[in-house]
C-alpha positions as CSV (number, residue, x, y, z in Angstrom):
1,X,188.6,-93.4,-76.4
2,X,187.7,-94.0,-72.8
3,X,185.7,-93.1,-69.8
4,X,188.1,-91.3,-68.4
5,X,189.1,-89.3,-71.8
6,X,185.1,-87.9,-71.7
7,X,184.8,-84.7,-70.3
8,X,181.1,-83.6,-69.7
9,X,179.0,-82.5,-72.6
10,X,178.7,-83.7,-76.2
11,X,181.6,-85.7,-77.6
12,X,183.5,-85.7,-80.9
13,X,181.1,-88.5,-82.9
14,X,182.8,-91.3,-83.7
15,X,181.7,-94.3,-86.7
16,X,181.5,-98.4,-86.1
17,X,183.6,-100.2,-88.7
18,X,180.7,-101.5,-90.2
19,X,178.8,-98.5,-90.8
20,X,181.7,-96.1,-91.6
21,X,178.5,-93.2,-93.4
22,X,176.9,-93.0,-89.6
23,X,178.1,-90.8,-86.8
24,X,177.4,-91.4,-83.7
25,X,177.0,-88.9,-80.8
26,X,177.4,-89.1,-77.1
27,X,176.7,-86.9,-74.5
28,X,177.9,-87.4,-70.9
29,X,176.4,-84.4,-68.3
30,X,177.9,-83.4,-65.9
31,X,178.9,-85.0,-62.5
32,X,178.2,-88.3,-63.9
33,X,180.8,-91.1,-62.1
34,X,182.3,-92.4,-64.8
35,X,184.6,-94.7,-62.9
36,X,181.0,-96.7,-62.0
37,X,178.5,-98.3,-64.2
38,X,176.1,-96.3,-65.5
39,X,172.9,-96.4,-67.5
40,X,172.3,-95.2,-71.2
41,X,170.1,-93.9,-73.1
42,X,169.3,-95.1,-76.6
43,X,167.4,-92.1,-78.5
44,X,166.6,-92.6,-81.9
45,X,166.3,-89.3,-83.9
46,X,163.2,-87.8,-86.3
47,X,163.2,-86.4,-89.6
48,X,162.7,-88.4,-92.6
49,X,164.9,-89.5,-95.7
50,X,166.2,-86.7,-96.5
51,X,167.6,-85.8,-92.8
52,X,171.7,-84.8,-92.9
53,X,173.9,-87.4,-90.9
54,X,174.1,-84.9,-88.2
55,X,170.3,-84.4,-87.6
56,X,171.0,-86.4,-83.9
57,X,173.1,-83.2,-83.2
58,X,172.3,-80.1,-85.2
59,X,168.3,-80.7,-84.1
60,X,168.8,-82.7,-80.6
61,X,172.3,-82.6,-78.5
62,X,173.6,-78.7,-80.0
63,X,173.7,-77.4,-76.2
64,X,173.1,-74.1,-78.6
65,X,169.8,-75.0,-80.7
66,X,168.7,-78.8,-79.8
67,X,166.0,-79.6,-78.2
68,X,167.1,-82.7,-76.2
69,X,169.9,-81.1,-74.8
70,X,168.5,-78.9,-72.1
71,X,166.1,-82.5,-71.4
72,X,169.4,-84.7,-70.9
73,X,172.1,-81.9,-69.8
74,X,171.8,-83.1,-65.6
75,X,170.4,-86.3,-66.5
76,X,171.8,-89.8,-64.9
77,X,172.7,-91.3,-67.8
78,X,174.5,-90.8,-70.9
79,X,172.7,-90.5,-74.1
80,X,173.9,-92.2,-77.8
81,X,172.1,-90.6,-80.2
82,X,173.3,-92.2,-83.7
83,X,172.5,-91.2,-87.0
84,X,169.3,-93.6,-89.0
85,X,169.9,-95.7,-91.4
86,X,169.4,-94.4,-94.8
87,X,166.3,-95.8,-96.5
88,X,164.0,-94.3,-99.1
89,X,161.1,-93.4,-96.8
90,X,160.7,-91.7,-93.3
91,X,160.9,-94.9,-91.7
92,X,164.3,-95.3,-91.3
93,X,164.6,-97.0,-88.2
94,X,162.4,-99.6,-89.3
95,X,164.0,-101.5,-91.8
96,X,165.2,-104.8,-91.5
97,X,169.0,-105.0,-90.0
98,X,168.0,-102.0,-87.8
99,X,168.1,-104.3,-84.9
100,X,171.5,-105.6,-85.3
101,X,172.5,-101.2,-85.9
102,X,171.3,-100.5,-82.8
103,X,172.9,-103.6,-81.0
104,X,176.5,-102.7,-82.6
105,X,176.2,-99.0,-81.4
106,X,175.0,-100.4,-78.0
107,X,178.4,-102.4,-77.8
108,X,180.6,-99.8,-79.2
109,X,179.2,-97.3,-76.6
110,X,180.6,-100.0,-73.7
111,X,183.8,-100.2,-75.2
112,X,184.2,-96.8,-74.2
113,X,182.0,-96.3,-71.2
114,X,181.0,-98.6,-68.2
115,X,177.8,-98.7,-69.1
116,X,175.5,-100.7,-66.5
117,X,173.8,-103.2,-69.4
118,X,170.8,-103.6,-66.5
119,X,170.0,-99.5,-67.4
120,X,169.9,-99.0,-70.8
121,X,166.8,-97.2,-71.7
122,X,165.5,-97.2,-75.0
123,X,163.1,-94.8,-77.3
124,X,163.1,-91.7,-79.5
125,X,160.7,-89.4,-81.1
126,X,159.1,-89.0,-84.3
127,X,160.6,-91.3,-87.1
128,X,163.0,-92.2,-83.8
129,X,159.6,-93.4,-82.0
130,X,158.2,-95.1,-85.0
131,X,161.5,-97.3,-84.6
132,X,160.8,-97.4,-80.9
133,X,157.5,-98.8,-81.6
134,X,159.3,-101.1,-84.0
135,X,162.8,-102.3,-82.8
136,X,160.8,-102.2,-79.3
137,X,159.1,-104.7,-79.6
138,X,162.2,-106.9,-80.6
139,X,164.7,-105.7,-78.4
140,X,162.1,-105.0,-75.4
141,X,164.2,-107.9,-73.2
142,X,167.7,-106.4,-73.6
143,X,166.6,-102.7,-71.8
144,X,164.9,-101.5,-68.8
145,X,162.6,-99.1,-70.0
146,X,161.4,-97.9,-73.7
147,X,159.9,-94.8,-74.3
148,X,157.6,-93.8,-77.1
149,X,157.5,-90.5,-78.6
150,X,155.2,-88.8,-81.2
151,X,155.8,-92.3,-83.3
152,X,153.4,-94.4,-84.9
153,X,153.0,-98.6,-85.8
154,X,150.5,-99.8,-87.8
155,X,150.3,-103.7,-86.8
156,X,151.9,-105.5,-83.9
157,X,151.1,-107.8,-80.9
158,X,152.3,-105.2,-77.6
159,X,152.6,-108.1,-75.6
160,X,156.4,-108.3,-76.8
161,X,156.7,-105.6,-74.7
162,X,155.7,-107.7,-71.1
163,X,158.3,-107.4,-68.6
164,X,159.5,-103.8,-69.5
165,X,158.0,-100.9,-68.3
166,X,156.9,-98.4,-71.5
167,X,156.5,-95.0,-71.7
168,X,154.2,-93.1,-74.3
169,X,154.6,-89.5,-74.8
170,X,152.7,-87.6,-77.0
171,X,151.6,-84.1,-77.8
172,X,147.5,-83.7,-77.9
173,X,147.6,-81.2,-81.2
174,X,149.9,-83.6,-83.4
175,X,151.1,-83.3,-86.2
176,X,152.0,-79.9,-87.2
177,X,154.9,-77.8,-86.1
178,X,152.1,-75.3,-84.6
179,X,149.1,-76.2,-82.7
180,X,147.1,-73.0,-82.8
181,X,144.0,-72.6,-82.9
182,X,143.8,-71.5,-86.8
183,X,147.1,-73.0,-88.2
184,X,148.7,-72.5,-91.3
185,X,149.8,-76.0,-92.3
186,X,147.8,-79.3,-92.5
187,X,148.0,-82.0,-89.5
188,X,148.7,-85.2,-91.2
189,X,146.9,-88.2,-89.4
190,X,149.2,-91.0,-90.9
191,X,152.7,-89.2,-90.0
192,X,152.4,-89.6,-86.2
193,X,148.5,-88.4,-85.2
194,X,147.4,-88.5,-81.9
195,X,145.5,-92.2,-83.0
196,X,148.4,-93.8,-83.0
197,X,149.7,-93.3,-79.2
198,X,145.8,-93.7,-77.8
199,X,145.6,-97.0,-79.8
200,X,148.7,-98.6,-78.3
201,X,147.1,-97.1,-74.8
202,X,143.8,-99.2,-75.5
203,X,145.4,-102.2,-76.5
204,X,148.1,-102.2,-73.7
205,X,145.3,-101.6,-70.9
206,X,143.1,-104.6,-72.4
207,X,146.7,-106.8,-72.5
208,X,147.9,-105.4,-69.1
209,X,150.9,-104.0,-70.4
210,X,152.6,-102.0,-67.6
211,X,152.9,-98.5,-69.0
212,X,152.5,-94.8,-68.2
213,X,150.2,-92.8,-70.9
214,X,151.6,-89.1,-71.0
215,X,149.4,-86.7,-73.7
216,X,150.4,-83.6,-73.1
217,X,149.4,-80.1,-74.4
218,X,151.8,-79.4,-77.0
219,X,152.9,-80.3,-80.7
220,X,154.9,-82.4,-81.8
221,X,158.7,-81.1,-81.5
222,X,160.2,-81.4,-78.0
223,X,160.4,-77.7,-77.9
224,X,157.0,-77.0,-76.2
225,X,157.2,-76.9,-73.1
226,X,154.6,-79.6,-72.4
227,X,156.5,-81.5,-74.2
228,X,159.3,-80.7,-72.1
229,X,157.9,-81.2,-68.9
230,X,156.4,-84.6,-70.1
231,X,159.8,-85.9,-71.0
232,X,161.1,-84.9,-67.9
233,X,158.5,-87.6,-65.9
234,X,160.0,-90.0,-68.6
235,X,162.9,-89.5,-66.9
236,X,162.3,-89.9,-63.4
237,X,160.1,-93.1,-64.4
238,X,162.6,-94.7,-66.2
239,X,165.6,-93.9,-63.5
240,X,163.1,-96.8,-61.3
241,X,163.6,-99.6,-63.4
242,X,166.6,-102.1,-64.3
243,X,166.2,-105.0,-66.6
244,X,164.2,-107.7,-65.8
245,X,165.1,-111.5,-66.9
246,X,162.4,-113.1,-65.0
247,X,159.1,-111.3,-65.2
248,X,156.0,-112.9,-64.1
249,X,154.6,-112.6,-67.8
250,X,156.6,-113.0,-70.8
251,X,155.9,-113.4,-75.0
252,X,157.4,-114.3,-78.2
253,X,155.7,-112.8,-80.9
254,X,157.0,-114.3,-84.6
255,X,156.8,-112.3,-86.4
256,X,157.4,-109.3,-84.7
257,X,157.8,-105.2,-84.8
258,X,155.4,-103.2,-86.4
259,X,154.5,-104.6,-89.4
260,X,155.7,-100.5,-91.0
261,X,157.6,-101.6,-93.3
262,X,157.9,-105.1,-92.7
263,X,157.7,-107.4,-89.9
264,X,160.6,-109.8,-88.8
265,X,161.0,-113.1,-87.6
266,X,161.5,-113.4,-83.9
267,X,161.8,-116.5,-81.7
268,X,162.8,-115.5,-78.4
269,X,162.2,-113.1,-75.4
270,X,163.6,-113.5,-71.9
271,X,163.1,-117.0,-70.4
272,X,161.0,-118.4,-73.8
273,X,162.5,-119.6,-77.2
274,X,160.1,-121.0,-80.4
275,X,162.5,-123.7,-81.3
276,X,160.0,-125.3,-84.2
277,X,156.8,-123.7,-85.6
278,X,153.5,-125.4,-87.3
279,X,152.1,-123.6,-90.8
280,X,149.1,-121.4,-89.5
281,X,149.0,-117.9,-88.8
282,X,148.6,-115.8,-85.7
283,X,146.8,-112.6,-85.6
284,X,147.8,-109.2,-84.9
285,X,146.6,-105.8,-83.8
286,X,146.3,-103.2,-86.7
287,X,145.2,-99.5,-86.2
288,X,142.8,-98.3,-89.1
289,X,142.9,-94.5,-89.3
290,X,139.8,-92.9,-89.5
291,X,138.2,-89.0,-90.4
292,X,139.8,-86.5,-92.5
293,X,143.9,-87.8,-93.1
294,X,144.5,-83.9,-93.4
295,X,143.2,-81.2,-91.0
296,X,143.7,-77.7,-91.7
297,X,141.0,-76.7,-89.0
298,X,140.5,-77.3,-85.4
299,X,137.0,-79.4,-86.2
300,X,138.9,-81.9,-88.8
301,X,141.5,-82.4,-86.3
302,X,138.9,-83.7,-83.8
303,X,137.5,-85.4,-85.9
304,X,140.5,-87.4,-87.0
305,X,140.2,-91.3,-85.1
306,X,140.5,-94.8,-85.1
307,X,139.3,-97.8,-85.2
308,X,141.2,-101.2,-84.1
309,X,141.2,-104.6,-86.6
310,X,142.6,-107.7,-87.1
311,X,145.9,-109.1,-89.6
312,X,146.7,-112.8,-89.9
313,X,150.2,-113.4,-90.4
314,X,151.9,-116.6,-91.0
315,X,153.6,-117.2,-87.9
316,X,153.6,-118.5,-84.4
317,X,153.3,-116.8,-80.4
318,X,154.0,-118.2,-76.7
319,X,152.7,-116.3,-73.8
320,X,153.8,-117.6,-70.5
321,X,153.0,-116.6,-67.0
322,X,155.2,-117.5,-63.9
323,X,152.0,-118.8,-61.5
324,X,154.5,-119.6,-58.5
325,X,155.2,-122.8,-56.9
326,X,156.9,-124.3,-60.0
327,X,153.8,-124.0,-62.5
328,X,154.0,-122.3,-65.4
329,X,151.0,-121.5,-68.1
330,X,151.8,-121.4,-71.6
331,X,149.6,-120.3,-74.5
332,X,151.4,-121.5,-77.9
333,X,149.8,-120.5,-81.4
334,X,151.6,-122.7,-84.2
335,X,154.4,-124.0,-81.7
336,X,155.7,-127.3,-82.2
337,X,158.8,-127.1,-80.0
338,X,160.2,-124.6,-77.0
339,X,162.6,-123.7,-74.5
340,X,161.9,-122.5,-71.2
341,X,164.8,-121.3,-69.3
342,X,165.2,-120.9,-65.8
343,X,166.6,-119.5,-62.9
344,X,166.6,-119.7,-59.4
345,X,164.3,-116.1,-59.2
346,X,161.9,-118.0,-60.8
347,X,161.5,-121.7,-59.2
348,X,163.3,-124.3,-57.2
349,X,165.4,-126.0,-59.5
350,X,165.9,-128.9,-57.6
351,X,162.3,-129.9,-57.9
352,X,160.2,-130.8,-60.7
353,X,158.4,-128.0,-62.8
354,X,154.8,-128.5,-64.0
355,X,153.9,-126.5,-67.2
356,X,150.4,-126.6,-68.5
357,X,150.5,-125.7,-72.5
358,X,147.3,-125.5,-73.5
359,X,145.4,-127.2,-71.5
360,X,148.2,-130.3,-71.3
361,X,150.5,-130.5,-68.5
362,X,153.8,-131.7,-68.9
363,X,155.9,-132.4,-65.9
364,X,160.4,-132.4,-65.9
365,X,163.3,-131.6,-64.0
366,X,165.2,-128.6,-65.2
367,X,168.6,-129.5,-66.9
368,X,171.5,-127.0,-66.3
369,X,172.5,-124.5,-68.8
370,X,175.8,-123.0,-69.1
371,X,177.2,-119.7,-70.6
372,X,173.9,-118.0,-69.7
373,X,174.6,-114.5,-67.7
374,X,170.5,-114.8,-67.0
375,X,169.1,-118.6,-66.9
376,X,171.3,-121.7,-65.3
377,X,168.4,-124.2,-66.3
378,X,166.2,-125.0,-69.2
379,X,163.5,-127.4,-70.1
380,X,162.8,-128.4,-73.6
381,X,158.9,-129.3,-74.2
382,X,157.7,-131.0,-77.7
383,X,154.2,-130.6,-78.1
384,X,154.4,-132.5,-81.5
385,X,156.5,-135.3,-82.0
């Protein structure tokens, strides 16, 4: 299929090869030029184990009953909403080999539409935003915006996130399909509580994380209109951005994600690459839910918080900041060995680049790098011989 085979509105799904049990769905709105490049949107879908291979379209893109649909009908963008992975929990997006799922279905969407690889935004809601949180974190370099919704993490370093602009959207009374003022049905803290979204709002304003913090006055489901109206400022926020290779502050965090189930190795991020490690460990933020994990009134729901902690894991982190003039600052935990690529956004190449590693300055002349769409230069900087 190509571009010019899609008419507007939701598509027939099709399946990758390689994961022949997943259907994935794409919805192209109308008076989109398809004959230019445009951007996507990733949206990872909610539910938990047990949700059919066409939850993305029975509860999201049906133009009749989904509750995306009406969000993304006009939007600028075309929206792939695949099916999860199957796993035995509702964390289905987080499980290792998710990452290289969602880059597969990101390259089998552009053999069939132009899609402008600066403007893919990426997020989803519910189990989809616990993946957001996750596979965020690791993928953060390859879009131009991530959006968080009604998700949760559990440990993580949000500085993966530096140099993409985040979105976290989520609804005050969570997590209950009603949010009245005597409810019928508990309001599970650990499924995706309120905690969860004002802890990743903490730790990004302490970290400077450029982000927008949206709780709104509904539930959890995209149906409430809050919720509605909330998503629709995701939109216009996101429609801002396009990727950004050389942002003035950049991390590798190994290893990375969220820690829910497991964290993965990762050694590089835009312009920085780990290329040998030291044993040690680094530490990362964990959220530690506290009050009543069940609230069936009003007055246990308030009283439903958190508290932020420490993990060690075994592993290693860079942070770098771009100071201008051809000086660079690097913070390395357990680094023995990296890369920093270059381009011309970011220094003169022709002239020598200072970069001060903790505390130790080391001083070299960028050496050119080919097949690279992003960097033309690198320098490679051994802090143990």
């Amino acid at each position: 299929m190509s571009a010019r085979q899609l008419t507007p509105g939701v598509q027939e799904p099709f399946f990758l090869p390689a994961y022949p049990e997943y259907p994935v769905y794409l919805h192209v709105p109308e008076g989109l030029d398809l004959g230019m490049p445009v951007p996507l949107f990733f949206f990872m879908h909610g539910g938990d184990r047990n949700s059919p291979v066409d939850a993305p379209f029975k509860t999201y893109l049906d133009p009749e009953k989904g509750t995306l649909y009406p969000l993304v009908k006009n939007a600028p963008f075309v929206t792939v909403a695949p099916c999860a992975p199957f796993a035995k929990d509702g964390k289905r997006w987080n499980y290792p080999g998710s990452t290289a799922y969602i880059e597969a279905v990101i390259s089998a969407v552009r053999e069939r539409v132009n899609v402008d690889a600066d403007r893919i935004i990426f997020g989803g809601h519910s189990m989809g935003g616990f993946g957001a949180y996750h596979n965020g974190t690791l993928l953060a370099d390859r879009f131009s915006c991530i959006l968080l919704s009604a998700g949760a993490w559990l440990e993580t370093d949000f500085r993966a996130f530096l140099g993409t602009p985040v979105f976290i959207l989520h609804g005050r009374y969570d997590c209950a399909a009603n949010y009245r003022e005597t409810h019928p049905e508990p309001r599970h803290h650990d499924w995706c509580g309120l905690s969860f979204a004002r802890a990743a709002h903490e730790l990004m304003l302490r970290d400077c994380v450029p982000h927008v913090y949206h709780e709104h006055d509904g539930g959890h489901g995209l149906r409430w209109e809050p919720a509605k109206m909330a998503f629709l400022d995701f939109i216009s926020y996101a429609m801002q951005f396009r990727r950004n290779p050389y942002p003035r502050r950049c991390a590798v965090i190994s290893p990375g994600g969220s820690a829910d189930p497991a964290l993965e190795e990762h050694l590089s991020s835009r312009y920085l690459r780990i290329d040998g490690t030291l044993p040690g460990t680094v530490e990362l933020d964990k959220i530690v839910l506290t009050g009543p994990n069940i609230a069936w009134t009003v007055e246990e729901l308030r009283a439903q918080s958190y508290r932020l902690a420490k993990a060690p894991h075994p592993g290693a982190r860079l942070l770098a900041e771009n100071l201008g003039g051809n000086r660079f600052a690097v913070t390395a935990e357990n680094v023995a060995r990296f890369t920093l690529f270059l381009a011309p956004p970011m220094a003169d190449l022709e002239k020598e680049v200072e970069i001060t590693v903790n505390g130790r300055v080391f001083r070299g002349k960028p050496e050119p790098l080919a097949g690279n769409k992003d960097y033309t230069a690198q320098l490679k900087i051994a802090l143990c011989e």
